[in-house]
N, C-alpha and C positions, 0 to 999 in steps of 0.2 A: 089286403096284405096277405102273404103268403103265410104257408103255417113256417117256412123260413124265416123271413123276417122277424115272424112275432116271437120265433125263439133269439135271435138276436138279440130286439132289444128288452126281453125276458133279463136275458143273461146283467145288458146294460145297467138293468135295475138293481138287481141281485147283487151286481158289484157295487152298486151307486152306494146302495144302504149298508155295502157292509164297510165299505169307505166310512159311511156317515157312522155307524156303531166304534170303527175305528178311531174317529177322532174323539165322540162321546165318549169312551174309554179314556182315551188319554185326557181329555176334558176332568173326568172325574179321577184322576189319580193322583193319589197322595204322593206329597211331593214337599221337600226341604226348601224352605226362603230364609233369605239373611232379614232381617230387622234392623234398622238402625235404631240405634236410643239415645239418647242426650249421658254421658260419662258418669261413668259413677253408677249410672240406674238400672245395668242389668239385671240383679235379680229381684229388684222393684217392678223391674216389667215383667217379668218369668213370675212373679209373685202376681200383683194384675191383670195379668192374661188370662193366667189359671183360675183366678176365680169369675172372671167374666167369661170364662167355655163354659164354667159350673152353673151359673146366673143364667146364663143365655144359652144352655142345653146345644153345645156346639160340639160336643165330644165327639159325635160323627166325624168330624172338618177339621177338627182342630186337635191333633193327636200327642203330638210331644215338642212342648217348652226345651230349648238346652241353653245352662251358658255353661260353652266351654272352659274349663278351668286346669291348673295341676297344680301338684305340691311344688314349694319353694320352700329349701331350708336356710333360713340366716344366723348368721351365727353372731352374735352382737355380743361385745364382753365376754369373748371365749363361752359364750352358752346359744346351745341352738334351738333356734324356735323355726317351727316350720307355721304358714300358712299359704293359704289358697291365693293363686294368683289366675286373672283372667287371661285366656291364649289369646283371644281379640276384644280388649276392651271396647266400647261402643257399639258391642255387635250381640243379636238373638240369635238364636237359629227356631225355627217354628217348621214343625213337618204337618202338613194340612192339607186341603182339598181347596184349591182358588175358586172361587166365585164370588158375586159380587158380596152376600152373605158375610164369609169367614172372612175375605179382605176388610172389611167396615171394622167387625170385632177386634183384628188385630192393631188396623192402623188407627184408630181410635180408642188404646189402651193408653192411658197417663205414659208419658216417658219416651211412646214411642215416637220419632222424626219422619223414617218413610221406611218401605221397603228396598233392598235393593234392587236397580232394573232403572225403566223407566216409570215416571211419574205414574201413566196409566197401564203400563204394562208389568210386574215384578218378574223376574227373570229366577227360574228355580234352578238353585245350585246342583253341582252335578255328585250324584248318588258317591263315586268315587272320594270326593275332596270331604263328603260330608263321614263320610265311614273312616277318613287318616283322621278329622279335628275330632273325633268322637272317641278315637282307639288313645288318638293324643293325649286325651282328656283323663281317659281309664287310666293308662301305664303310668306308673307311677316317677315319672322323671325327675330323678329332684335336680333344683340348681340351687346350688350354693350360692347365697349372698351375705358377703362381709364387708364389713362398715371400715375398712383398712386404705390408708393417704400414702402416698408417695412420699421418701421422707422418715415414716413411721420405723421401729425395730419390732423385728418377728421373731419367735425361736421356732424352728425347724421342728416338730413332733413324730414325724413318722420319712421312710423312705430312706438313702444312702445317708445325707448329713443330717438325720435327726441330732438335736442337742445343741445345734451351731445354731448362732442368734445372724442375721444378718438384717441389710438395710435396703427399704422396697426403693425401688429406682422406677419399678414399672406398674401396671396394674392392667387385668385385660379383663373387666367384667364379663363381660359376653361369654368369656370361657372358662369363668372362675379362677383363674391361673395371675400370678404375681411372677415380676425377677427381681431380685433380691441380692445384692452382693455379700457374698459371705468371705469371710477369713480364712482360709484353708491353708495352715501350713505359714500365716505370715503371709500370704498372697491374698489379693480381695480378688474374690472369682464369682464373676455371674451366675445364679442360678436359676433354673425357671422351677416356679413348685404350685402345686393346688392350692387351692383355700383351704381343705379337706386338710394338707400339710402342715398347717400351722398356726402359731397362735401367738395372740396381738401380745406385747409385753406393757 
């Protein structure tokens, strides 16, 4: 073999392994999975998990439990009560290192179903989607939810017809928002107003 060739496949090698160090990298890099759970048991599982990283010295592998959550404010009998509502019920987030190790830990915590992905393969969520449910989770968004029927009479509290009582015709939970015909003048005239606007009589 010439002293050519042998720098050839010199080089051949040099690349080979650093190929092979490149994928052991990614091999070993922490990384976001979704978990599924059986409803209801998210932070039964975030609760169980945590203490079997602690029990089973996984804290290397096993870095951050999340259930996504944000405030909800309801306002029931003109008083408002805020609590915590889940962004994706039946879903963990687990940011960890895969191998065969930390997968066992996980998927064998009480509550949990599978990972997302396939069966033998989990499919790590992308760094992007995981940093908007997490920023979603911190910001404090509230939605307003009222216990209000079509039907029902409202008085108007805030905005141009504060004071005027009208009657819900519509109701659009999704976006907090009601319409309401109100009396204006002897005319009954549609209104559209928040929940934030009013209050049940």
């Amino acid at each position: 073999m010439t002293e050519k060739d042998e720098n050839i496949v010199n080089e051949e090698l040099t690349e080979g392994s650093m190929d092979e160090t490149k994928s052991s990298d990614k091999k070993n890099q922490k990384r976001w999975y979704i978990v599924h759970t059986y409803s209801g048991y998210e932070n039964k599982v975030k609760s169980n998990l945590e203490k079997r990283i602690e029990y089973m010295n996984m804290s290397d592998k096993i870095f951050r439990v999340e259930v996504p959550q944000k405030t909800v404010t309801q306002i029931k009998g003109g008083r408002k009560q805020e609590k915590e509502e889940k962004i994706f019920p039946g879903y963990v987030l687990v940011e960890m290192i895969m191998d065969e190790d930390s997968w066992y830990v996980v998927r064998h915590t009480a509550g949990v179903t599978k990972f997302v992905g396939s069966a033998k393969k989990p499919i790590p969520a992308k760094e992007s989607e995981i940093k908007k449910i997490i920023h979603r989770s911190t910001t404090q968004t509230q939605k307003v939810e009222m216990d209000v029927k079509v039907g029902e009479k409202v008085r108007i509290i805030s905005g141009p017809f504060a004071e005027f009582v009208g009657d819900i015709t519509e109701v659009y939970p999704d976006k907090a928002k009601l319409r309401a015909m109100v009396s204006i003048f002897g005319r009954e005239t549609p209104v559209e107003l928040e929940y934030k606007q009013i209050q049940k009589l």
